[in-house]
PQR file of N, CA, C, O and H, with PARSE charges and radii, in Angstrom:
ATOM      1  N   UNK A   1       0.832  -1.182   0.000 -0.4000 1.5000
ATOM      2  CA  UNK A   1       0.000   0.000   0.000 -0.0000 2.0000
ATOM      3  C   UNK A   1       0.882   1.253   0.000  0.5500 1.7000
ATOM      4  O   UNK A   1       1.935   1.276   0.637 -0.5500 1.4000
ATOM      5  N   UNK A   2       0.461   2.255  -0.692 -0.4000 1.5000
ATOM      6  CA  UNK A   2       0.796   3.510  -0.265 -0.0000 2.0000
ATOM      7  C   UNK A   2       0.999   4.277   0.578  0.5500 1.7000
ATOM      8  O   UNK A   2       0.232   4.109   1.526 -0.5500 1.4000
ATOM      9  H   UNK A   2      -0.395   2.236  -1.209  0.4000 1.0000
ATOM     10  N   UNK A   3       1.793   5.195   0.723 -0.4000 1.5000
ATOM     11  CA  UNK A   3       1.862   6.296   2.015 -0.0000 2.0000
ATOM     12  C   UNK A   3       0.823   7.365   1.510  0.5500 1.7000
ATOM     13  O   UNK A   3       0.835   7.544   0.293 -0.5500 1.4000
ATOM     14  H   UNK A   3       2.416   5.332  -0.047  0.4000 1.0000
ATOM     15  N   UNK A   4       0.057   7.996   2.137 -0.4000 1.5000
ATOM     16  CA  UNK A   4      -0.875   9.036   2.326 -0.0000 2.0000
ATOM     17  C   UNK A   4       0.059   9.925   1.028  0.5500 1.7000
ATOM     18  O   UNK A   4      -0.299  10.075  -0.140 -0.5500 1.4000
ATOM     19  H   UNK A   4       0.047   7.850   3.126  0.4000 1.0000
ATOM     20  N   UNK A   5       1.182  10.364   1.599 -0.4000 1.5000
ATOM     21  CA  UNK A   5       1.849  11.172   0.865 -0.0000 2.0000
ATOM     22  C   UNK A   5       2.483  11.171  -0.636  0.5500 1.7000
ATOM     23  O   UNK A   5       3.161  11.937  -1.321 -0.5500 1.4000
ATOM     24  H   UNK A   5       1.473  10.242   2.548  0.4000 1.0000
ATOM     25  N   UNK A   6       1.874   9.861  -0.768 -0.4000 1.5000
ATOM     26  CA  UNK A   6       2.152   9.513  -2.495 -0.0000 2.0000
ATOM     27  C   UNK A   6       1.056   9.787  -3.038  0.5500 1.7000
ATOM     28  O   UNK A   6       1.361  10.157  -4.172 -0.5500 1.4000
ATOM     29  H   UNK A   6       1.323   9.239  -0.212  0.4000 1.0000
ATOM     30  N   UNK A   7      -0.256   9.842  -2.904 -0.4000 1.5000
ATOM     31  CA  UNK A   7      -1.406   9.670  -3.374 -0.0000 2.0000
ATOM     32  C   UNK A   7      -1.731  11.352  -3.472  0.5500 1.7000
ATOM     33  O   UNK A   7      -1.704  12.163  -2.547 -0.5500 1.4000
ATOM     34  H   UNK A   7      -0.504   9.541  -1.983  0.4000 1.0000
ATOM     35  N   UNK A   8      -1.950  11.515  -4.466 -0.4000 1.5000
ATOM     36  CA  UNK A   8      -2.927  13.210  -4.824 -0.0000 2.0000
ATOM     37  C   UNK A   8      -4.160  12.908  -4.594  0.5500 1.7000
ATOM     38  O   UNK A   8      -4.737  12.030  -5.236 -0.5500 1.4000
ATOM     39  H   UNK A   8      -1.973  10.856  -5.217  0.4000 1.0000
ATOM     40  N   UNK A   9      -4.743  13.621  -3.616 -0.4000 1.5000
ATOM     41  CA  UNK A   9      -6.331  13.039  -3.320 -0.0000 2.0000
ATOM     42  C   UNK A   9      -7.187  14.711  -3.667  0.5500 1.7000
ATOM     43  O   UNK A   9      -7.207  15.731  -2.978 -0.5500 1.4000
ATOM     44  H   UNK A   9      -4.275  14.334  -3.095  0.4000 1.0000
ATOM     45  N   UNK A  10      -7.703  14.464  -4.764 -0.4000 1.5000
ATOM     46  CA  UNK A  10      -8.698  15.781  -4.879 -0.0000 2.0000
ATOM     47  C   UNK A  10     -10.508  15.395  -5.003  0.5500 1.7000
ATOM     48  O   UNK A  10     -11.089  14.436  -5.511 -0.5500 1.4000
ATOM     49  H   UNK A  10      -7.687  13.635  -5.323  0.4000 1.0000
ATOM     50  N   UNK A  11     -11.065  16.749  -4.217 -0.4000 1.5000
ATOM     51  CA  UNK A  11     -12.638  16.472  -3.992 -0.0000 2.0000
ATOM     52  C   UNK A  11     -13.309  17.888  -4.238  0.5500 1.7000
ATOM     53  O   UNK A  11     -12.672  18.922  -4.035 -0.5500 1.4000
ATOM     54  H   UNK A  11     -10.593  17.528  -3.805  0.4000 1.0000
ATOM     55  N   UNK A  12     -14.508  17.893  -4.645 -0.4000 1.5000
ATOM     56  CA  UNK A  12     -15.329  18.863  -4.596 -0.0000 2.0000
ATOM     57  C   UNK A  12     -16.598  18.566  -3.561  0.5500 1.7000
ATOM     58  O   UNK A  12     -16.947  17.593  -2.893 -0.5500 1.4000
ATOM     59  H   UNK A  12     -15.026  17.053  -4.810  0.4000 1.0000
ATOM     60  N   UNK A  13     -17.076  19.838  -3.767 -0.4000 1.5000
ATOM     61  CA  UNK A  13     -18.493  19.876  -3.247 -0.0000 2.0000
ATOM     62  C   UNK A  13     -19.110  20.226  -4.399  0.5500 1.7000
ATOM     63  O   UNK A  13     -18.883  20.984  -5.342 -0.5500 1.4000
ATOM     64  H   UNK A  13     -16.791  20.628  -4.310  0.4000 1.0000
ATOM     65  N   UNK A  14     -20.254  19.195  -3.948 -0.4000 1.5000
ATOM     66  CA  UNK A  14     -21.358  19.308  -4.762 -0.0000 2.0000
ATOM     67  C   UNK A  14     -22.385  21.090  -5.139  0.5500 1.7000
ATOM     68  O   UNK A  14     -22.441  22.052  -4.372 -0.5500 1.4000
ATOM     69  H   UNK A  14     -20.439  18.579  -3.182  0.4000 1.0000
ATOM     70  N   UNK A  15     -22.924  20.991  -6.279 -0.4000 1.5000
ATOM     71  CA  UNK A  15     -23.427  22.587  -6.475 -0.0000 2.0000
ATOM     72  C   UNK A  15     -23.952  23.131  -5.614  0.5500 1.7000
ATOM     73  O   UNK A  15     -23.770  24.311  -5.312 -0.5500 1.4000
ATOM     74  H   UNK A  15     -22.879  20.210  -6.902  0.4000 1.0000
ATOM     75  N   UNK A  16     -25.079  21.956  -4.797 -0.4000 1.5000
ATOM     76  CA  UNK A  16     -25.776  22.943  -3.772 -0.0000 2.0000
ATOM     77  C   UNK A  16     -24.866  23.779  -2.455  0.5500 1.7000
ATOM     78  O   UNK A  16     -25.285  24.769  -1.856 -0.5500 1.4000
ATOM     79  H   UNK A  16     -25.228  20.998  -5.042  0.4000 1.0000
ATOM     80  N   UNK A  17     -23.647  23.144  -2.228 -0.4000 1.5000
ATOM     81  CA  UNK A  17     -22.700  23.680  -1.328 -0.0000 2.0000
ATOM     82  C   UNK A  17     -21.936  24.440  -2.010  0.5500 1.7000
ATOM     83  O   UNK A  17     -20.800  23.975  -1.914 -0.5500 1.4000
ATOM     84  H   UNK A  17     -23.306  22.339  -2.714  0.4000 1.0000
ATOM     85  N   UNK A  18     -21.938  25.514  -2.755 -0.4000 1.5000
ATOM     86  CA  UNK A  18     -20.711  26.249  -3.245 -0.0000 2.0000
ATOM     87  C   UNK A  18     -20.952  27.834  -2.499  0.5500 1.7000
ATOM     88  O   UNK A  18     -20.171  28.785  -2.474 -0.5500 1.4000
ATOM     89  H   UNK A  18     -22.860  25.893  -2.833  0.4000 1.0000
ATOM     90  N   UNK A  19     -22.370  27.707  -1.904 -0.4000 1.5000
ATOM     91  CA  UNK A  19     -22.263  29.331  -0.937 -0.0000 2.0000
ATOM     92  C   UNK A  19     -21.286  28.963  -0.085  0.5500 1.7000
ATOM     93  O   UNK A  19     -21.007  27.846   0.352 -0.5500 1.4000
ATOM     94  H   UNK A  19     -23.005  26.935  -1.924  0.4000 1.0000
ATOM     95  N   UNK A  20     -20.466  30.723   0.236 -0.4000 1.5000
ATOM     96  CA  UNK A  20     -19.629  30.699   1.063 -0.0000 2.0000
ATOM     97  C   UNK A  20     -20.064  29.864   2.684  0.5500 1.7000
ATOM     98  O   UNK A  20     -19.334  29.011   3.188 -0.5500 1.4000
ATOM     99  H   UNK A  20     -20.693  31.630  -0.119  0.4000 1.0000
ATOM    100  N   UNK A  21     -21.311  30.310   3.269 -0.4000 1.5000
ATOM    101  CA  UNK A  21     -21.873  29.336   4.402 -0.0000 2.0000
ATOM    102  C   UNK A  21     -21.440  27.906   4.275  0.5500 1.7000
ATOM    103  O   UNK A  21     -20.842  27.512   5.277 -0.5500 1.4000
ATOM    104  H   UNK A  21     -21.904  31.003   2.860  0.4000 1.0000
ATOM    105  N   UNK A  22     -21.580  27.000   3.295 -0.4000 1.5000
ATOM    106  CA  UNK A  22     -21.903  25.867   3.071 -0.0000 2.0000
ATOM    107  C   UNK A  22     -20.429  25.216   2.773  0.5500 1.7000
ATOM    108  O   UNK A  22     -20.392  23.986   2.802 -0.5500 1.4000
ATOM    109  H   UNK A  22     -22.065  27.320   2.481  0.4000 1.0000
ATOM    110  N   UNK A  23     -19.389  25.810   2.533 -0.4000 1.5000
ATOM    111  CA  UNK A  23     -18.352  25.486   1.814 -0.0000 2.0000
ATOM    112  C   UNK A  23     -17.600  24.297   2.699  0.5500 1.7000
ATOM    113  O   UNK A  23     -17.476  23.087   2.512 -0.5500 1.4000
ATOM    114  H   UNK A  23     -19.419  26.809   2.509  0.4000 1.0000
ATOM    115  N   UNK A  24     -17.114  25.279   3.849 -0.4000 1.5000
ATOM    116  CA  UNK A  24     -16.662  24.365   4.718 -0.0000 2.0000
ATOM    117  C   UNK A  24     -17.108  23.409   4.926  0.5500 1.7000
ATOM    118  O   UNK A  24     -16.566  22.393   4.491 -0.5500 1.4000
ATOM    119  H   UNK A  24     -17.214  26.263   4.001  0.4000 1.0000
ATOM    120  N   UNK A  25     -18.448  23.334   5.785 -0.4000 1.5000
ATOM    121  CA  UNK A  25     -18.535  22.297   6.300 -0.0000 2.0000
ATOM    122  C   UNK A  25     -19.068  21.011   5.201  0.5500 1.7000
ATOM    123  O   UNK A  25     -19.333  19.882   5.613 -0.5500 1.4000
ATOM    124  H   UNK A  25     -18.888  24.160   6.139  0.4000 1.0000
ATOM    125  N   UNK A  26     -19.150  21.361   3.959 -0.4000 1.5000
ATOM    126  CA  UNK A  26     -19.060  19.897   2.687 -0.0000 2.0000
ATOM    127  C   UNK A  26     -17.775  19.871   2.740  0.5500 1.7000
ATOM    128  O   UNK A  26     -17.455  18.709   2.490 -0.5500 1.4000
ATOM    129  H   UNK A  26     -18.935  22.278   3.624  0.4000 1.0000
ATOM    130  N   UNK A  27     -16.654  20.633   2.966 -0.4000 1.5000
ATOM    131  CA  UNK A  27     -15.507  20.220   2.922 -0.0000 2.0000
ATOM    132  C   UNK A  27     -14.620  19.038   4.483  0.5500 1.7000
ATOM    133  O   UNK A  27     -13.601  18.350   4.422 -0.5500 1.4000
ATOM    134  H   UNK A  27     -16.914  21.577   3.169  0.4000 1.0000
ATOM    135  N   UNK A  28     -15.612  19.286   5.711 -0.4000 1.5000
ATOM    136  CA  UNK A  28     -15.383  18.872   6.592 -0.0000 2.0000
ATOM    137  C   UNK A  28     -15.807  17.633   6.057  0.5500 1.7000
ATOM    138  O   UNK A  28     -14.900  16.840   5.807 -0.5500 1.4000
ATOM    139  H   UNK A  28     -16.440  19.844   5.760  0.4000 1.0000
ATOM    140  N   UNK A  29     -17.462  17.124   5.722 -0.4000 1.5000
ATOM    141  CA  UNK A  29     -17.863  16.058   5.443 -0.0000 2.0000
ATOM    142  C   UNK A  29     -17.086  15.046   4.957  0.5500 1.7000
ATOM    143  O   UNK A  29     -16.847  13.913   5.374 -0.5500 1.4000
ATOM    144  H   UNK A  29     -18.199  17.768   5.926  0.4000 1.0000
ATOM    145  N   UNK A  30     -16.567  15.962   3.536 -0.4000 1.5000
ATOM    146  CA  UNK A  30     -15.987  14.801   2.677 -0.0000 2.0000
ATOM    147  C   UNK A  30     -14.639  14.537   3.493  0.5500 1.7000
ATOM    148  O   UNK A  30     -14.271  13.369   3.365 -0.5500 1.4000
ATOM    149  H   UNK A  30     -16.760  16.883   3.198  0.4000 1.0000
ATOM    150  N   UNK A  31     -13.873  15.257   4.235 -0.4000 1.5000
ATOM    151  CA  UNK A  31     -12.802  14.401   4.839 -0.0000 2.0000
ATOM    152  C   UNK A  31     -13.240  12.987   5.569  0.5500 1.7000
ATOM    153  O   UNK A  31     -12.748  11.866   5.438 -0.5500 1.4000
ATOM    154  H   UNK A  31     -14.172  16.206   4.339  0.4000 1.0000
ATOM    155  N   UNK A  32     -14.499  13.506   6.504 -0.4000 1.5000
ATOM    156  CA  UNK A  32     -14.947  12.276   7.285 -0.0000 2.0000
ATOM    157  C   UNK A  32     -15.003  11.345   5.988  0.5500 1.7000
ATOM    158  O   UNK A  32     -14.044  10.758   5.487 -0.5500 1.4000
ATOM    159  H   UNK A  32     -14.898  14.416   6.611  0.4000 1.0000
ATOM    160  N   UNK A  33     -16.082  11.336   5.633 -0.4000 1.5000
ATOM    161  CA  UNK A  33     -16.273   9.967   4.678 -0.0000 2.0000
ATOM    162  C   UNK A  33     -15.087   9.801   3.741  0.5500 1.7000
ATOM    163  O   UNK A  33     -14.988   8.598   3.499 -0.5500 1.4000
ATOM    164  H   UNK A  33     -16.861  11.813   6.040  0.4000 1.0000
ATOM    165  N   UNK A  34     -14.140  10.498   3.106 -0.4000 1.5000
ATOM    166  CA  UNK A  34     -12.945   9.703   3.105 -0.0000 2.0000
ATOM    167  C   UNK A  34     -11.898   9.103   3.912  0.5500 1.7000
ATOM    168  O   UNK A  34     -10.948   8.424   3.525 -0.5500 1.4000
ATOM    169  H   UNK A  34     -14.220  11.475   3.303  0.4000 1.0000
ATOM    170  N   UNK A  35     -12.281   9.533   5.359 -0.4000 1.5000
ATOM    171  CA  UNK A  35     -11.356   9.110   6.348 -0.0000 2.0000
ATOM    172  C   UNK A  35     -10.014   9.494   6.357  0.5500 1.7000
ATOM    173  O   UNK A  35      -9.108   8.790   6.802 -0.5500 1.4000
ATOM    174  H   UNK A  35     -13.053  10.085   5.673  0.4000 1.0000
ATOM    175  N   UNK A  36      -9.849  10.836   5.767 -0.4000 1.5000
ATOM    176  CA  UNK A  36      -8.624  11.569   5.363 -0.0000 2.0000
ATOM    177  C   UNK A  36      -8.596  12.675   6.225  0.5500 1.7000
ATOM    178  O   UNK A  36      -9.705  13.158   6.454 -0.5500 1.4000
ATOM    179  H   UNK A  36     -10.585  11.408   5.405  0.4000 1.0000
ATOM    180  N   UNK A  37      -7.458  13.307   6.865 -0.4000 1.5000
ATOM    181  CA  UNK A  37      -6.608  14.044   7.688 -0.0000 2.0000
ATOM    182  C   UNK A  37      -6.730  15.426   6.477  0.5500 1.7000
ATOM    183  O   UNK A  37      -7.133  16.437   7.051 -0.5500 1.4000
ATOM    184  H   UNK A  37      -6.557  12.915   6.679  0.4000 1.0000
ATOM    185  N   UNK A  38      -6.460  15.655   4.915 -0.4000 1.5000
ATOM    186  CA  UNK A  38      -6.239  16.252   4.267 -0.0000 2.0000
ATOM    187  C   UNK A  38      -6.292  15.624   3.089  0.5500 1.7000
ATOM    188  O   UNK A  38      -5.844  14.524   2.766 -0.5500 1.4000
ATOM    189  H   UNK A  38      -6.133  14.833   4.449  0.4000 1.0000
ATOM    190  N   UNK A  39      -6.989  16.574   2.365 -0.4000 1.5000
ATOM    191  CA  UNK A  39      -6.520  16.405   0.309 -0.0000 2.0000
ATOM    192  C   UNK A  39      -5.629  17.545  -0.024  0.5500 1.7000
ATOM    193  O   UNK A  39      -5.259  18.454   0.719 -0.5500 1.4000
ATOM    194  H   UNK A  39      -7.353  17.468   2.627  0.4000 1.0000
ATOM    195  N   UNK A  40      -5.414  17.382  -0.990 -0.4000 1.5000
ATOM    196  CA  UNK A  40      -4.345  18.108  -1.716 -0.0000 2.0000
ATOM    197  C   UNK A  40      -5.065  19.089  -2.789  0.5500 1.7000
ATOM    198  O   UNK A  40      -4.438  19.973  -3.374 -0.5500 1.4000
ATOM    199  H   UNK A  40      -5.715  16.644  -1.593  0.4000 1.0000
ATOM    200  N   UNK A  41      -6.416  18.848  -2.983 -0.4000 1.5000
ATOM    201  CA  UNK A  41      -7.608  19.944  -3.877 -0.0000 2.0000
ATOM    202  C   UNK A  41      -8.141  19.914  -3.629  0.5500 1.7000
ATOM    203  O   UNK A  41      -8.508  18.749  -3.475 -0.5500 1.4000
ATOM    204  H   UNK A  41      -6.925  18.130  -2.508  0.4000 1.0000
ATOM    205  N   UNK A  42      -9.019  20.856  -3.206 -0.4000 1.5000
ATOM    206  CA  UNK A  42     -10.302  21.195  -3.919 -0.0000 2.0000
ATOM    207  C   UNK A  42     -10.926  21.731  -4.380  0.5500 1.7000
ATOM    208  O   UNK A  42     -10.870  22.954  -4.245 -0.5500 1.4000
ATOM    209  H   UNK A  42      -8.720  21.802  -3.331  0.4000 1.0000
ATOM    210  N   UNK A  43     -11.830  21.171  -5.148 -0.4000 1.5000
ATOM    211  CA  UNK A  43     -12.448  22.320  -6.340 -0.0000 2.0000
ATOM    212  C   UNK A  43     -13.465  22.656  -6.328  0.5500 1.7000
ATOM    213  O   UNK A  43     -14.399  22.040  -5.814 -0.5500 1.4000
ATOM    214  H   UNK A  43     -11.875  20.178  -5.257  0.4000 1.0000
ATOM    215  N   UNK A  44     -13.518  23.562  -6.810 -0.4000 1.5000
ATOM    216  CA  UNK A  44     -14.882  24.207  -7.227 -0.0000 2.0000
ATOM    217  C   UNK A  44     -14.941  24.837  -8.660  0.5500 1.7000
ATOM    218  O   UNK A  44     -14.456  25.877  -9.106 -0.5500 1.4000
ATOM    219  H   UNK A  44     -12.759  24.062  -7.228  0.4000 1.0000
ATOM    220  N   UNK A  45     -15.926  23.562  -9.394 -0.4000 1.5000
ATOM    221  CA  UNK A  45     -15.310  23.841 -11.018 -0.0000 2.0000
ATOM    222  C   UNK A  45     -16.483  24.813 -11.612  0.5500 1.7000
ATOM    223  O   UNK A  45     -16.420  25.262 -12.756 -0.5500 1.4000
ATOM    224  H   UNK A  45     -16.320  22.717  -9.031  0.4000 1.0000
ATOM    225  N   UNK A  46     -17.318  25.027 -10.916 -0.4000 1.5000
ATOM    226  CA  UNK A  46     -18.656  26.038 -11.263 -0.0000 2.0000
ATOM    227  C   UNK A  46     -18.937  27.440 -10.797  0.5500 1.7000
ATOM    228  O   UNK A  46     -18.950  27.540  -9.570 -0.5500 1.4000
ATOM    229  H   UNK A  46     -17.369  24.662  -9.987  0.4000 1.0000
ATOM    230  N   UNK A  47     -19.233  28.876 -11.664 -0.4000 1.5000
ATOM    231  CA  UNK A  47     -19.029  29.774 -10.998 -0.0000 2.0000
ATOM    232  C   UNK A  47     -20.623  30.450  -9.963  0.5500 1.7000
ATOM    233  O   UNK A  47     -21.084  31.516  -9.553 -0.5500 1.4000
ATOM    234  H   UNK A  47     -19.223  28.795 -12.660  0.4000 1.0000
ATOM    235  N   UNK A  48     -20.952  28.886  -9.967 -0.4000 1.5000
ATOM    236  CA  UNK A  48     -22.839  29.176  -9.415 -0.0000 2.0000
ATOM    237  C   UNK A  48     -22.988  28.419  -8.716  0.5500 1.7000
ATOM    238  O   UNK A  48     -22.206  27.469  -8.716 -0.5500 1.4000
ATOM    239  H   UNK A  48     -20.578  28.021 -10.300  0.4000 1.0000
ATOM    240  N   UNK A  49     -23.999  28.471  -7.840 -0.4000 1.5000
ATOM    241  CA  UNK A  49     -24.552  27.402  -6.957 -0.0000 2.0000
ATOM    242  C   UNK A  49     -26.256  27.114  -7.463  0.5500 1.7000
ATOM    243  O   UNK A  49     -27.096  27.693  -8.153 -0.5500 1.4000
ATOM    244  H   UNK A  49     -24.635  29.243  -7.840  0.4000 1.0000
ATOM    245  N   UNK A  50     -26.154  25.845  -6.644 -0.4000 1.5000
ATOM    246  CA  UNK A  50     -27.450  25.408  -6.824 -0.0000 2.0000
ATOM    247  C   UNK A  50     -28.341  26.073  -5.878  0.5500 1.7000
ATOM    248  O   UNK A  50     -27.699  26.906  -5.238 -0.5500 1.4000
ATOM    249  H   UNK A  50     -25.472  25.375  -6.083  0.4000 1.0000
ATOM    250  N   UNK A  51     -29.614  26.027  -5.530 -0.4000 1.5000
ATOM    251  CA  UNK A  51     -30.396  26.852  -4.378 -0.0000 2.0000
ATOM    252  C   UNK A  51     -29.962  26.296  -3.289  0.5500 1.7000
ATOM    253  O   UNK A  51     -30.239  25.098  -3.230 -0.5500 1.4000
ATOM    254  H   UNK A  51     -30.135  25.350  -6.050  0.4000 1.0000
ATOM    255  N   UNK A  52     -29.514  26.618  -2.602 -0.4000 1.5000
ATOM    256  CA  UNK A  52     -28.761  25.842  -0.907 -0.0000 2.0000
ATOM    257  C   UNK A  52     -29.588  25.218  -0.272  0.5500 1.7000
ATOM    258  O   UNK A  52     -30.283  25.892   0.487 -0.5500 1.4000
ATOM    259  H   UNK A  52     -29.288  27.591  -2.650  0.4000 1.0000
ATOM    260  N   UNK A  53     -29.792  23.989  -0.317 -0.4000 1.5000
ATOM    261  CA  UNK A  53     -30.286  23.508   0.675 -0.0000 2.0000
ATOM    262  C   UNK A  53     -29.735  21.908   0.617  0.5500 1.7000
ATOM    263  O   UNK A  53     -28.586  21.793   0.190 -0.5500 1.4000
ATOM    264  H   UNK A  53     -29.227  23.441  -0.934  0.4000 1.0000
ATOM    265  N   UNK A  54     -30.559  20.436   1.070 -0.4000 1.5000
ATOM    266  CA  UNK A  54     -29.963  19.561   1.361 -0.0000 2.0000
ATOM    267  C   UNK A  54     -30.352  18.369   0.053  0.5500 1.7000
ATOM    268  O   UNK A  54     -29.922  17.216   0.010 -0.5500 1.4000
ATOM    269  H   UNK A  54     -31.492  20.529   1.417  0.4000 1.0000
ATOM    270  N   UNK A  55     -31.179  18.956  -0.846 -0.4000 1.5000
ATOM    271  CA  UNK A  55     -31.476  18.703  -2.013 -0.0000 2.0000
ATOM    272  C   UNK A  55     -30.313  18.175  -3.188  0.5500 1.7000
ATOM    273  O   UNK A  55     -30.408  19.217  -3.837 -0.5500 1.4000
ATOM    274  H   UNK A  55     -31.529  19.892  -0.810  0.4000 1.0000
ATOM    275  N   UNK A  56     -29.325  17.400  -3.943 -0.4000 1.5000
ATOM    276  CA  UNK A  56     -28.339  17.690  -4.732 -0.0000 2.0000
ATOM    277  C   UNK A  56     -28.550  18.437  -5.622  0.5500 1.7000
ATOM    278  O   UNK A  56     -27.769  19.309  -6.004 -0.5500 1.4000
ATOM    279  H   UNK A  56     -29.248  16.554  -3.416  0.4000 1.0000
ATOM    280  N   UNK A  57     -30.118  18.093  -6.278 -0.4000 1.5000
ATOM    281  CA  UNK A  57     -30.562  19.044  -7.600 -0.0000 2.0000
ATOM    282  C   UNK A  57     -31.989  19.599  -7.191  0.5500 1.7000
ATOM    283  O   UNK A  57     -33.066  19.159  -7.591 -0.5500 1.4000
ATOM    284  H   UNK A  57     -30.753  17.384  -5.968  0.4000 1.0000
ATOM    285  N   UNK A  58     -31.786  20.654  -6.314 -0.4000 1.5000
ATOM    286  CA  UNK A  58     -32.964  21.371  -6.099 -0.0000 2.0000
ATOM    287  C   UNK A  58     -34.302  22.155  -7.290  0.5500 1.7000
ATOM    288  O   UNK A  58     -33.967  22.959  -8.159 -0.5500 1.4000
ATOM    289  H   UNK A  58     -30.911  21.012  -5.989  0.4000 1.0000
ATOM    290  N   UNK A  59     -35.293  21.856  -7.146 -0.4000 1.5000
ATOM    291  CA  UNK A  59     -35.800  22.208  -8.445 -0.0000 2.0000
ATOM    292  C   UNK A  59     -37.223  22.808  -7.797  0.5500 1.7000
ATOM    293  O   UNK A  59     -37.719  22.536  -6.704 -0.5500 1.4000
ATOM    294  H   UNK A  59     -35.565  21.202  -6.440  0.4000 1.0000
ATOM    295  N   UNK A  60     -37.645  23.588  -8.691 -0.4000 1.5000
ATOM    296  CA  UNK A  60     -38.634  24.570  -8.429 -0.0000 2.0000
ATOM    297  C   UNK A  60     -40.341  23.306  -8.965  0.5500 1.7000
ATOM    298  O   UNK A  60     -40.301  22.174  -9.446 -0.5500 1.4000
ATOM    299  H   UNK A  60     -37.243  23.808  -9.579  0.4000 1.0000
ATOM    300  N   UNK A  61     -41.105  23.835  -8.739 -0.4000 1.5000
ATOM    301  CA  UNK A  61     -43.120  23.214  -8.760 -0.0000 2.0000
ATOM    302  C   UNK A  61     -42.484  22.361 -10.192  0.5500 1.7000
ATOM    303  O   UNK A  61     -42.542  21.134 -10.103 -0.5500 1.4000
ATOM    304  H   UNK A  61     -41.138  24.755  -8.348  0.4000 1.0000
ATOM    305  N   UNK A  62     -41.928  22.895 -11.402 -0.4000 1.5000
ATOM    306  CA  UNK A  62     -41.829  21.987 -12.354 -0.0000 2.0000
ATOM    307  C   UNK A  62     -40.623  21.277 -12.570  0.5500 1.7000
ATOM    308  O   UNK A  62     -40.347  20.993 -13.736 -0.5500 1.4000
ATOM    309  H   UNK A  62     -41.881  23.891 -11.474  0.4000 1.0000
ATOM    310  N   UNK A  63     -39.691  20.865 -11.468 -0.4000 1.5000
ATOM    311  CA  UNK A  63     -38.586  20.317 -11.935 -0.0000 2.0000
ATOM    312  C   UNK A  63     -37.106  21.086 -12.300  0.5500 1.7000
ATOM    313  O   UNK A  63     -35.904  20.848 -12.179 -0.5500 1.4000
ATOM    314  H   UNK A  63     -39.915  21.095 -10.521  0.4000 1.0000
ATOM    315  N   UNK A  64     -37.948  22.115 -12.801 -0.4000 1.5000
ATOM    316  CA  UNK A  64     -36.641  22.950 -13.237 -0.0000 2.0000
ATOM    317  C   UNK A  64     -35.875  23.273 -11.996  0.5500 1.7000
ATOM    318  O   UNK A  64     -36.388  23.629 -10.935 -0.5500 1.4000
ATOM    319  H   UNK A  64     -38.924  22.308 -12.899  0.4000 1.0000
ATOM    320  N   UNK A  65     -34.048  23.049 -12.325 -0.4000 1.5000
ATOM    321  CA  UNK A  65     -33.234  23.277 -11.255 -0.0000 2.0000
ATOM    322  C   UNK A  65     -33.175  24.210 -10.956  0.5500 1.7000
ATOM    323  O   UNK A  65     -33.480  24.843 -11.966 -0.5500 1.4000
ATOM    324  H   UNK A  65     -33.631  22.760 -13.187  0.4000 1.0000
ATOM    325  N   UNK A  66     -32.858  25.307  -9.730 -0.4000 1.5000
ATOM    326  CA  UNK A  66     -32.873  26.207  -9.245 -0.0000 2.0000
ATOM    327  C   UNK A  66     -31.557  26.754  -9.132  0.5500 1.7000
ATOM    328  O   UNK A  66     -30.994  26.023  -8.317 -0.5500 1.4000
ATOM    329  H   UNK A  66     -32.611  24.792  -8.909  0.4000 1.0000
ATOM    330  N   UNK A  67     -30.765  27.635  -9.503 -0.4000 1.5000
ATOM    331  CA  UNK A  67     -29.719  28.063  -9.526 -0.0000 2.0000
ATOM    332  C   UNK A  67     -29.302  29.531  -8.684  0.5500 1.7000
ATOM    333  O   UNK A  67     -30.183  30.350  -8.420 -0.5500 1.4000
ATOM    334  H   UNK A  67     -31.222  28.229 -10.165  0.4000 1.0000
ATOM    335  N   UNK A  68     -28.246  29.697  -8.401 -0.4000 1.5000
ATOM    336  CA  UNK A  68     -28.363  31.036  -7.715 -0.0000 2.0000
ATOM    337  C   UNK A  68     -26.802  31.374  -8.184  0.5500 1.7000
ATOM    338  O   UNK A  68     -25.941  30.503  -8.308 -0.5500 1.4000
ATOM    339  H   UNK A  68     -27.531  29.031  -8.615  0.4000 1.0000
ATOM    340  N   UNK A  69     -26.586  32.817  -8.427 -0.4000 1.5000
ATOM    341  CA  UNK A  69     -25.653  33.442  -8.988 -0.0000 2.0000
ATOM    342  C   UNK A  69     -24.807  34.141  -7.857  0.5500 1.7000
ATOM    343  O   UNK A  69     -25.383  34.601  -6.872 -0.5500 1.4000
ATOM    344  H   UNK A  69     -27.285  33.525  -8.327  0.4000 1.0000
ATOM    345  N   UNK A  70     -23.154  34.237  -8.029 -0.4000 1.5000
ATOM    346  CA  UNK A  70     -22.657  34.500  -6.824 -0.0000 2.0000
ATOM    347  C   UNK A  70     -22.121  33.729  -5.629  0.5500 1.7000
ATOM    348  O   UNK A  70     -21.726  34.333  -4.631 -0.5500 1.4000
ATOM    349  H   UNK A  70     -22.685  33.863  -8.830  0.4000 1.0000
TER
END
């Protein structure tokens, strides 16, 4: 097996977490459930969020996703 320190481990958060509120603590999450001390990225490859809440693809009466700018 590998040492921690050989491995490049990169993660995002998902859209609905890209408000500044929300950032961290999807970033806390995903350490837990990788069981990692630290990654070496993360990204945020979108310049939008989804509507914040606990939804992945939050969507308005018809489905349509809800987006928020900023």
């Amino acid at each position: 097996m590998n040492n921690r320190e050989d491995v490049f481990v990169a993660t995002k958060p998902w859209n609905n977490n890209h408000r500044t509120e929300r950032v961290k603590p999807a970033f806390e999450a995903s350490l837990k459930r990788l069981q990692l001390d630290y990654v070496d990225l993360y990204l945020i490859h979108t310049p939008f969020a989804f509507q914040p809440e606990d939804e992945q693809d939050p969507g308005d009466k018809t489905g349509k996703v809800i987006m928020m700018m900023g």
